[in-house]
C-alpha positions in Angstrom: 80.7 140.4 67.6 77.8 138.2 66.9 76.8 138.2 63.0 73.3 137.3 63.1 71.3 138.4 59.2 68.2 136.3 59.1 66.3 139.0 57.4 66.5 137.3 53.7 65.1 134.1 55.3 62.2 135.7 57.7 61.4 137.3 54.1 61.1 134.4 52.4 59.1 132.9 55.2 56.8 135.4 55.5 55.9 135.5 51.5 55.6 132.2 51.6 53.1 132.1 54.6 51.1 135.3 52.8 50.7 132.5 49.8 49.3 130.1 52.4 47.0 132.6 54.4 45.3 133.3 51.3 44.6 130.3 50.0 43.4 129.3 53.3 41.2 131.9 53.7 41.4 133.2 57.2 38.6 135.9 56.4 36.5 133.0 55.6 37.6 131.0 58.4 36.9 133.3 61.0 32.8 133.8 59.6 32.5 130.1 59.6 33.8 130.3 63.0 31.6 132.8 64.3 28.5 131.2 62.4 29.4 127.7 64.2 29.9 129.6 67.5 26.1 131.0 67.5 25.0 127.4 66.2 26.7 125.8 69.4 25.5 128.7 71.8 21.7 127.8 71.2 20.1 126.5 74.2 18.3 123.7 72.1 21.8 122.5 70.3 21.6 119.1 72.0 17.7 118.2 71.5 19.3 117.0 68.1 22.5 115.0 69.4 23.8 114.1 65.8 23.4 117.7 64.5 24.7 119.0 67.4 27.8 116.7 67.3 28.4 117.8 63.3 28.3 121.6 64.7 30.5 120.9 67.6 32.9 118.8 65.2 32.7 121.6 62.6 33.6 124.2 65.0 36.6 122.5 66.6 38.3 121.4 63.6 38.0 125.4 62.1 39.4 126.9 65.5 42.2 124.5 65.2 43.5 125.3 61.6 42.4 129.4 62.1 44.7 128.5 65.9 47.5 127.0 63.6 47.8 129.9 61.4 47.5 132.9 63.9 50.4 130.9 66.0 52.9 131.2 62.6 52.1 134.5 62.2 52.7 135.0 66.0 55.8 132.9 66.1 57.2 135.4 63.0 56.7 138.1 64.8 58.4 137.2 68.0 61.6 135.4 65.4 62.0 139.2 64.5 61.6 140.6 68.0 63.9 137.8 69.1 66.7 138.9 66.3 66.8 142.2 67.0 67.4 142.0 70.9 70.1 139.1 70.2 72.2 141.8 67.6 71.4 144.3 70.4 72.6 142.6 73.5 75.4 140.4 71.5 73.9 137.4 73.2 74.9 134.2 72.0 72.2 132.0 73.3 69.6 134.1 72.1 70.7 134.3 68.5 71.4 130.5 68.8 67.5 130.2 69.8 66.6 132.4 66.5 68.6 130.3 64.1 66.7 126.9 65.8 63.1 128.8 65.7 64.0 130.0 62.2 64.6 126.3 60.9 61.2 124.9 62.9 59.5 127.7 61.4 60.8 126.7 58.0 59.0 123.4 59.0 56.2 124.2 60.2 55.3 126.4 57.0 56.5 123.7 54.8 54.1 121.0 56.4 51.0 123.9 56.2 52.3 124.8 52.5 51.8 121.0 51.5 48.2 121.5 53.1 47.2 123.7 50.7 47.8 121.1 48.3 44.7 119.5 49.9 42.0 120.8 47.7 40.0 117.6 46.6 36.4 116.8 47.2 36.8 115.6 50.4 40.8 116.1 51.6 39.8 118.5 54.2 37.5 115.5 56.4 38.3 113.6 59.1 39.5 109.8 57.9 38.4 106.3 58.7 41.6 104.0 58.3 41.6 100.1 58.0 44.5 97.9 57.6 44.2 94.3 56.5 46.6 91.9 56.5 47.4 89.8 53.2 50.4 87.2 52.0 52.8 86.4 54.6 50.9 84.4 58.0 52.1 85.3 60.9 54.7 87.9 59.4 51.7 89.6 57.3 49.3 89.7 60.5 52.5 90.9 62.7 53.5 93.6 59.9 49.1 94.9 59.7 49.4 95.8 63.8 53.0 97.7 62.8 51.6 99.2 60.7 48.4 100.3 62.9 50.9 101.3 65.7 53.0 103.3 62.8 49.3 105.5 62.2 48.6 105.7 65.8 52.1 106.8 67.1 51.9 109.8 63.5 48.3 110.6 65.1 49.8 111.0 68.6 52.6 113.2 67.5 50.4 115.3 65.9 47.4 115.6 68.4 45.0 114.5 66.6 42.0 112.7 68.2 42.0 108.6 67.6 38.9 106.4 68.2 39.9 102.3 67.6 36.3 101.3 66.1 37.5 97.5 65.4 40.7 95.1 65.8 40.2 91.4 64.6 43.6 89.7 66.8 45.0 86.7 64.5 45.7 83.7 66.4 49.1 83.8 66.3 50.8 87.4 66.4 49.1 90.7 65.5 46.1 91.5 64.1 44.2 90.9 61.0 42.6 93.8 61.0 41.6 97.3 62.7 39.6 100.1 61.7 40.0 103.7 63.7 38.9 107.4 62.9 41.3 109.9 63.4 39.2 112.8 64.0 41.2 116.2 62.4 41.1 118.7 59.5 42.4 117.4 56.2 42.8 113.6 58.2 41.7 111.9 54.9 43.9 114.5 52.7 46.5 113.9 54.6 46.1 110.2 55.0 45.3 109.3 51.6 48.6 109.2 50.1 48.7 105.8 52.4 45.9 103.7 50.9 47.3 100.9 48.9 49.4 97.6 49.6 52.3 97.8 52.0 55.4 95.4 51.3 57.6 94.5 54.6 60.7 91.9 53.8 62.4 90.7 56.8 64.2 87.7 58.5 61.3 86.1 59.9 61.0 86.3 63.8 58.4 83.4 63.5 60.6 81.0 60.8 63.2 79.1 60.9 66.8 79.3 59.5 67.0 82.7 59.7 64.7 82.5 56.0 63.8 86.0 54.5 60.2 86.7 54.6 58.1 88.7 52.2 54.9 89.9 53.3 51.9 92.2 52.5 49.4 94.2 54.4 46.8 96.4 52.5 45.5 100.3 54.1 42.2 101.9 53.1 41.4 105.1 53.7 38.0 106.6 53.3 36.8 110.0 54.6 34.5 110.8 57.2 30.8 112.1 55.1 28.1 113.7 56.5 26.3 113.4 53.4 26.7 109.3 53.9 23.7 109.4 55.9 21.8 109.8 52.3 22.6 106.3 50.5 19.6 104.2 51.0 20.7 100.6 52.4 17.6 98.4 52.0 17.6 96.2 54.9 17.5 93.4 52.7 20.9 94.2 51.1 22.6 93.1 54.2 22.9 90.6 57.2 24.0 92.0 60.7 25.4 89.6 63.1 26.5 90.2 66.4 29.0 88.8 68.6 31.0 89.3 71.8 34.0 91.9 71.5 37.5 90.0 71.7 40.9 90.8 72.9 44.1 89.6 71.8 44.2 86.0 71.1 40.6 85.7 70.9 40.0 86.4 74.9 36.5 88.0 75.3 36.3 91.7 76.9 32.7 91.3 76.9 29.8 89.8 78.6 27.3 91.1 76.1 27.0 90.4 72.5 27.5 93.8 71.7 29.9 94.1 69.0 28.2 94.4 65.3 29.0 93.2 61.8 27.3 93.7 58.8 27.8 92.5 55.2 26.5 94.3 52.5 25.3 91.2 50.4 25.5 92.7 46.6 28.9 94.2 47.3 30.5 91.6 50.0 31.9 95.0 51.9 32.1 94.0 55.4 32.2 96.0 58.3 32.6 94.9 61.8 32.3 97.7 64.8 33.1 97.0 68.5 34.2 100.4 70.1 31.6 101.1 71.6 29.9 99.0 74.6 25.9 99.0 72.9 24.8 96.9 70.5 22.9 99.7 68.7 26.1 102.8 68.8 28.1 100.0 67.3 25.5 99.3 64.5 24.9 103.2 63.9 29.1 103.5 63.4 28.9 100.3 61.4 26.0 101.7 59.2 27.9 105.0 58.8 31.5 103.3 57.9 29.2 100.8 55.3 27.1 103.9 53.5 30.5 105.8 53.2 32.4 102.9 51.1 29.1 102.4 49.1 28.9 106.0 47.9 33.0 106.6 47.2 32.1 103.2 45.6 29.5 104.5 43.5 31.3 107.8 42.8 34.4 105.0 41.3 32.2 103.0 38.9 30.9 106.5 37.2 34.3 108.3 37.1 35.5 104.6 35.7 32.3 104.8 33.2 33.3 108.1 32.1 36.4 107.4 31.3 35.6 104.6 29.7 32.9 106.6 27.5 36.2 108.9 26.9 38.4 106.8 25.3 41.1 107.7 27.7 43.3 104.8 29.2 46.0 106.2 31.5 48.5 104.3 33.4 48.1 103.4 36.7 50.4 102.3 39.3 50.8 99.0 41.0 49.5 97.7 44.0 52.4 97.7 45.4 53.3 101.2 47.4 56.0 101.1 49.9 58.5 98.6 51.0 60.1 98.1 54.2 63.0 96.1 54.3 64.6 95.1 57.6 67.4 93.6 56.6 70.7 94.4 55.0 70.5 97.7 53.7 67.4 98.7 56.3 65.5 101.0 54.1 61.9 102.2 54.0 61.1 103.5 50.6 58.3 104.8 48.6 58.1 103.3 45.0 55.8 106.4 43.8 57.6 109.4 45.0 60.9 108.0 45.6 61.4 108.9 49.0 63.2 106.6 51.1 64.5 106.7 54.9 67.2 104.5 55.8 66.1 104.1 59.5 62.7 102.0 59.5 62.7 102.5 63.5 61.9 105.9 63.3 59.3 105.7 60.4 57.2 102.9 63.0 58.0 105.1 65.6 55.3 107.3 63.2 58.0 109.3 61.6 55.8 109.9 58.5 55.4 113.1 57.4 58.0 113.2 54.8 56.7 110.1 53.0 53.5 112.1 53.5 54.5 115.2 51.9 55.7 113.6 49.1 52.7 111.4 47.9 50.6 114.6 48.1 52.9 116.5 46.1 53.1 113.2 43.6 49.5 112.9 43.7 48.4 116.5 42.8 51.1 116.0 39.5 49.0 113.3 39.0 46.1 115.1 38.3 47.6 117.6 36.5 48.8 115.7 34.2 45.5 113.7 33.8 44.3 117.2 33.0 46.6 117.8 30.0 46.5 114.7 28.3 
């Protein structure tokens, strides 16, 4: 006789998703949907290409997180159904596919419970990522296009839309550096927990004498703001230069100098853009990745200033904010949170989301203990 009592775990499940649904807000959710919806409908939506594209954006990214929710609910409700015909019939393979859909389920509302830990000014935008490459030569510029792959590959897995707005190829191996959006709800939320200096220690494939190598890249992660459009940039703050696109090892992949960099002069914030093929697409995207920096800049100096003004000094951590060591032990570990894998394959194979998990779970006890002290 098959023994098969998930009702204690469905239960716990389903108060745990009630928790979520509410601090979601699907009521909400489904008026902003319906407000968007009439927005996209109007017949004159695209004499206004960039306010058409917000809507568009808008509307997509709320479908997809009211989508995610109604499939858990739906997906609890065919668990029970699925249970109860298993007990019934005394079939073995169906009550094996309830214990498997009960553990994915466990999951899936573990990944969405951490989203709701995503309540910052801006965690619920789309992200602009950019990794640099720092110490190490060829092993540091090697390690910065892992590391791009790494995003790319925890992008892919999760479907969320990618757009590669800049990669600067080293000379030798990799790159060093790229810029892309990754276009999804809660992308810089989600992604924030990776800004800061990466730390890979390995026997170099590039030395010689089989010599351990140590070597740093750096990821930044701002979000994607509408409101970015509203920092003035006089046009004397900053030189644009332009230049051909180039492949790996500096080949050209374009006859045109259509590729766009601009320096912001008081600041020395650079930002190069050659996605797209015109000259003046790649200096809008530019313009738009620049403002952004410039006003999460700005928003920096007056938090520091107000600290400052408080008398408050609070410890911060290091640079330094994950190592990778492929070598002896073969570990990937994360010196915040503690979280470690001891299989670095799968974590650049985009295997991220418990590191992920983690540094938003370490990073809201952050601020709440900010708050108390």
């Amino acid at each position: 006789m098959i023994e098969l009592d998930l009702s204690d775990q469905i239960a716990s499940l389903r108060s745990t998703f009630g928790d979520i649904r509410a601090v979601v807000g699907v009521d909400r959710l489904e008026r902003e949907i319906a407000e968007l919806s009439e927005k996209a409908g109007a017949p004159d939506l695209w004499d206004d290409p960039e306010a058409a594209q917000k809507v568009t954006s808008s509307l997509s990214h709320r479908q997809s997180e009211l989508a995610r929710i109604t499939g858990i609910e739906r997906r609890l409700d065919d668990l029970e159904v699925l249970v109860q015909l298993a007990v019934e019939a005394q079939d073995e393979e169906s009550a094996a596919e309830a214990r498997a859909e009960a553990v994915a389920l466990e999951k899936t509302i573990g990944d969405l419970e951490v989203q709701t830990l995503l309540d910052g000014e801006y965690d619920d935008r789309g992200a602009v990522v950019t990794i640099r490459s720092g110490a190490g030569g060829d092993d540091a510029t090697d390690f910065a296009e892992m590391l791009m792959r790494m995003y790319l590959r925890w992008a892919e897995k999760h479907k969320y839309p990618v757009t590669v707005m800049d990669t600067s190829y080293a000379e030798g191996a990799g790159i060093k550096s790229a810029t892309f959006e990754v276009d999804a709800p809660y992308a810089f939320g989600t992604l924030g927990v990776e800004a800061g200096t990466h730390r890979l220690a390995r026997i170099s494939p590039f030395g010689s004498a089989d010599k351990r190598q140590t070597s740093f890249a750096a990821v930044e992660v701002i979000p994607v703001m509408e409101e970015a459009a509203e920092v003035e940039v006089p046009e004397g703050d900053i030189r644009v230069d332009v230049f051909r696109s180039s492949g790996p090892g500096g080949q050209s992949v374009n006859t045109t100098d259509s590729a766009v960099r601009i320096t912001h002069l008081p600041t020395g914030i650079v930002v190069s853009m050659q996605n797209e093929k015109s000259q003046i697409q790649n200096r809008a995207a530019a313009m738009r990745v620049l403002q952004t920096r410039l006003l999460l800049l700005k928003r920096e100096e007056e938090a520091a200033k107000k600290k400052e003004l408080a008398g408050t000094i609070t410890a911060s951590w290091g640079d330094q904010m994950r190592s990778y060591f492929l070598y002896g032990q073969q570990l990937v570990k994360d010196l915040r949170t503690g979280y470690e894998v001891g299989n670095p394959a799968t974590v650049f194979d985009g295997e991220l989301d418990g590191f992920i998990a983690a540094g938003i779970r370490w990073r809201k006890q952050q601020g709440e203990s900010s708050r108390e002290q």
